[in-house]
Each structure stands twice: as structure tokens, then as C-alpha cells.
C-alpha positions as CSV (number, residue, x, y, z in Angstrom):
1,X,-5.3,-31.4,3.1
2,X,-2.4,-32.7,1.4
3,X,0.5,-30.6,0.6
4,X,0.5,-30.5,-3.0
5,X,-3.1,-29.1,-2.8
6,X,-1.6,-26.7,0.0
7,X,1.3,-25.9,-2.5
8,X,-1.0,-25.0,-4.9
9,X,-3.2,-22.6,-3.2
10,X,-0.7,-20.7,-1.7
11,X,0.9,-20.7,-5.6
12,X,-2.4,-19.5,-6.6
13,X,-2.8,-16.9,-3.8
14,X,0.9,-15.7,-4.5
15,X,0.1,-14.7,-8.3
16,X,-2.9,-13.1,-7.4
17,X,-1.1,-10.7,-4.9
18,X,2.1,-10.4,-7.2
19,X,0.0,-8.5,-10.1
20,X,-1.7,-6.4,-7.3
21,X,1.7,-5.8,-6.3
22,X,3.2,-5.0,-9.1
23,X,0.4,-2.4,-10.6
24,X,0.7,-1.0,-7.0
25,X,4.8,-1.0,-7.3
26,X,4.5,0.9,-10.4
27,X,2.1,3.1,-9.3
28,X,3.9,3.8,-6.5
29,X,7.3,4.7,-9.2
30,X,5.2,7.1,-11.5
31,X,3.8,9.2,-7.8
32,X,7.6,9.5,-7.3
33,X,8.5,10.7,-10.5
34,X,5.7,12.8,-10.1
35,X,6.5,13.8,-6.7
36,X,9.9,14.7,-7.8
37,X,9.7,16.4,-11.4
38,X,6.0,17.8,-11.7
39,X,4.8,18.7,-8.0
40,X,5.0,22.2,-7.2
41,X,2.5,22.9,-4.5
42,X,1.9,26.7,-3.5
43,X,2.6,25.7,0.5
44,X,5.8,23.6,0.9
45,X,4.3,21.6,3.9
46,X,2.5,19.3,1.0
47,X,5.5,18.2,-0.3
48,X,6.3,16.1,2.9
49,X,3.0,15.4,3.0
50,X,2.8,13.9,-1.0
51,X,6.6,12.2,0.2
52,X,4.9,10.8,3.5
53,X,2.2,8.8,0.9
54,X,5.0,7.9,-1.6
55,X,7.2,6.2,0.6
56,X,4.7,4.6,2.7
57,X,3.1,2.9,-0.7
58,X,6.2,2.1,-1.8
59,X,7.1,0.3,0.8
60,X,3.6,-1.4,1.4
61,X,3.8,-2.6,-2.2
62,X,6.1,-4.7,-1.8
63,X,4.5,-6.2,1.3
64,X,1.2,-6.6,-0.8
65,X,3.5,-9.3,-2.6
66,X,5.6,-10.7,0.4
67,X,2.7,-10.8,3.1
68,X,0.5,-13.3,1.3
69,X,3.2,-15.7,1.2
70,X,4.2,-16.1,4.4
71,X,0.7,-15.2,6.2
72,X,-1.7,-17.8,7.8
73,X,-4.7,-16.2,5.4
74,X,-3.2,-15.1,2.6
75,X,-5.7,-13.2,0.4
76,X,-6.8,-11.5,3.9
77,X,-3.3,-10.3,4.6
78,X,-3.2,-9.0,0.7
79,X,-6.2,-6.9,1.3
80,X,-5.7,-5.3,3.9
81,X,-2.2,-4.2,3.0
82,X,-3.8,-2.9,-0.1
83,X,-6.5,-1.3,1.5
84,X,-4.6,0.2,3.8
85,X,-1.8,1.5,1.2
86,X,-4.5,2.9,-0.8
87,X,-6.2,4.7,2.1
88,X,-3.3,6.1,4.0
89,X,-1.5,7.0,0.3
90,X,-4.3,8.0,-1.3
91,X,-5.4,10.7,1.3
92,X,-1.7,12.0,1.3
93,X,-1.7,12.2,-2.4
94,X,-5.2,13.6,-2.3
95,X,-4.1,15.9,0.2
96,X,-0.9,17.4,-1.3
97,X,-2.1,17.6,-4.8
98,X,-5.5,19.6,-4.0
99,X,-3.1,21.4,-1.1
100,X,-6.7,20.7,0.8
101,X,-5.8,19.6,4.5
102,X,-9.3,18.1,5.0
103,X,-8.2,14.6,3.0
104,X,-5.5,14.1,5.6
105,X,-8.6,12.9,7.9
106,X,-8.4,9.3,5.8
107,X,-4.7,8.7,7.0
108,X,-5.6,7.3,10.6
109,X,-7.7,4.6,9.2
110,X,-5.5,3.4,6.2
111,X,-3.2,3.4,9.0
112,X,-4.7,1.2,11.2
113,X,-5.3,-0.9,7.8
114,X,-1.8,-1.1,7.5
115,X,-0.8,-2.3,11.3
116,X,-3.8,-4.3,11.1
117,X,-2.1,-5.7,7.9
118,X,1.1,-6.2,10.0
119,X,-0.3,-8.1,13.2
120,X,-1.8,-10.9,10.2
121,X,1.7,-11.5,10.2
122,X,1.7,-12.8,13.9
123,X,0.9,-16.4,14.2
């Protein structure tokens, strides 16, 4: 391929990702206000639990924007840090907010998502 072609899809690849990332960013800002201001669980081992989802999305949302750009398959790299953020988040914010332990049984696979995510990285 030539490299303007090669340019372009990974240009093409980047914007995709970057919206993804940014919804996931802002999500990711509203759970901590949330988190922060409104979550008053009745048991106070949810609130590490709700902080455990927060912090790993937010971090993770960044990556959904950074990993494409750098990876060797970039719309493969996107998805599964996506996945994986919305997996391992979503069952610690499912988790905390019903205070129903049961959802925390999701967290091993959106973790494995996310090192899965990770070791696309590798070359």
C-alpha cells in the first residue's frame, strides 16, 4: 500500500476511536461526580468497589483513543479496550449501585478484555 492510503486509514481509524473515547471519557467524569456527590450505599465496601470501576474506565478511556493509534490493528485494539472497560466498569458500577455482590462475577472477564487489550499493543 502506499503511505498516503496507510495515512489515511489509520486517520480514519483514529476518529472513529476518538468519539468512542470521548463519550466513554465523559461518561467516565459524570460516574465520578456521581461517585463523589450522590452515592451513598448502605455497606461502605461498595464505595471502593463503584471507585475500583471509576478509575479503571477512566483510565481505559483514554487508551480507547491512544491504543488505535499506535496498534498494529487498530479498530481491534479499540474494541477490546472498550469492551473490556465496559465489562469490568460496568459490573463495578452495577455492583455498587444495586449493593448486589453477584455483578462482581463480570469483573474477571472485562479484565482479561482489558490485558487482552494491552498485549495488542506488543508487536
Amino acid at each position: 500500500m502506499h503511505q498516503q492510503a496507510l495515512i489515511g486509514m489509520a486517520s480514519a481509524a483514529g476518529a472513529v476511536w476518538r468519539r468512542i473515547a470521548g463519550l466513554s471519557g465523559a461518561a467516565s467524569v459524570a460516574a465520578a461526580a456521581y461517585g463523589a456527590h450522590g452515592f451513598k450505599p448502605k455497606q461502605e465496601t461498595f464505595v471502593q468497589t463503584f471507585q475500583n470501576g471509576k478509575n479503571l474506565h477512566m483510565l481505559h478511556s483514554v487508551m480507547i483513543c491512544a491504543g488505535p493509534l499506535v496498534a498494529r490493528w487498530p479498530h481491534l485494539t479499540g474494541a477490546i479496550f472498550s469492551a473490556g472497560t465496559c465489562v469490568f466498569s460496568g459490573s463495578c458500577y452495577a455492583a455498587a449501585i444495586t449493593e448486589e455482590k453477584a455483578w462482581g462475577r463480570f469483573a474477571p472477564i472485562g479484565g482479561g478484555l482489558l490485558i487482552a487489550a494491552w498485549l495488542s499493543l506488543v508487536p
